[in-house]
N, C-alpha and C positions, 0 to 999 in steps of 0.2 A: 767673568762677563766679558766678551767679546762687542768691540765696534765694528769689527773688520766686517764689511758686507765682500762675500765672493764673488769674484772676478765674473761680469757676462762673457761670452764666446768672443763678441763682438768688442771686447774690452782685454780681451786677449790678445786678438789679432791684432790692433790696432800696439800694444803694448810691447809684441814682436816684434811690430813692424819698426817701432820707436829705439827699441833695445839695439838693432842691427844697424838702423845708422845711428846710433850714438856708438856702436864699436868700431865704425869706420870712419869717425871723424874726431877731430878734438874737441874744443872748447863752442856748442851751440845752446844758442838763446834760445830763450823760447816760438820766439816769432819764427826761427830758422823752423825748429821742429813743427812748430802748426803749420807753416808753409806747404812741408813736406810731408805732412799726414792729410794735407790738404782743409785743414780747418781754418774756420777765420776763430776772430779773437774772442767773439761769444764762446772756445768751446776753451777758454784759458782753465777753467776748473779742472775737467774731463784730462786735460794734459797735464798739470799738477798732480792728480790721481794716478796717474801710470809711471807718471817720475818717481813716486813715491812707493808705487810695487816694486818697480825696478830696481831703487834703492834699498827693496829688502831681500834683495837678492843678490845684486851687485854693488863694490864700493865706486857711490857717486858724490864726483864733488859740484859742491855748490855753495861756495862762501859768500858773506857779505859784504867783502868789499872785492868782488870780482863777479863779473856778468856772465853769467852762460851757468849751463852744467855739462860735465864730462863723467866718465867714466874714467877712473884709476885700473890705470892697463901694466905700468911698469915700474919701477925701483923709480924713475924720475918722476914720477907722481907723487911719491914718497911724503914730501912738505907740503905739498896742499892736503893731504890726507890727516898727517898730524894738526894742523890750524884747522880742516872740518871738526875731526877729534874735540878740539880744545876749544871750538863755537858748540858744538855739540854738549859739553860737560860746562859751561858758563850756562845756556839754556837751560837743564835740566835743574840747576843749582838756584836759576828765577823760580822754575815753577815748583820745585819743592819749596821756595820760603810764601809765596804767593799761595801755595794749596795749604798752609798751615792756619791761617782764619777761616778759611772753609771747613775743614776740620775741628777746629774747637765750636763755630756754628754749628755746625752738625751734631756732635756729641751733646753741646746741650738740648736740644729740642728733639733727640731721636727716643 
């Protein structure tokens, strides 16, 4: 079963257009990038959604205790890639103990 709804045209371009200045710059917020897609802050979801293609495409950091997202371009990116890595495997490690009541819910009443 698939969540992923496909990309519209117009979710594309826009997605390009976000992909090529995050390769041409370092560390931008998000305010930076809606700036420059020209959206205001109503469209913070819509921007969220294309960081989130991007990042299954390309490796993007974006840790929690540092502001922006970048794209990992070189060997000096190297440690922020490992700490995304190691927030990325603490995350997963919540919601597999979190999805486990859901799970025995389920098996009883299914």
């Amino acid at each position: 079963m698939s969540c992923e709804k496909p990309m519209t045209e117009n979710q594309k371009f826009y997605g390009n257009k976000l992909y090529k200045f995050m390769m041409v710059n370092d560390v931008l917020t998000k305010e930076q990038m809606l700036d420059y897609l020209g959206w205001d802050k109503n469209k913070d979801r819509q921007l969220r959604d294309l960081i989130s293609a991007i990042a299954k495409k390309v490796p993007v950091i974006s840790t929690s205790d540092s502001r922006g997202y970048k794209i990992a371009k070189t060997k000096a990116d190297l440690e922020q890639v490992e700490h995304q890595l190691r927030e990325f495997d603490k995350r997963i490690s919540e919601l597999e103990l979190r999805k486990q009541p859901l799970i025995k819910f389920y098996d009883k009443f299914k």
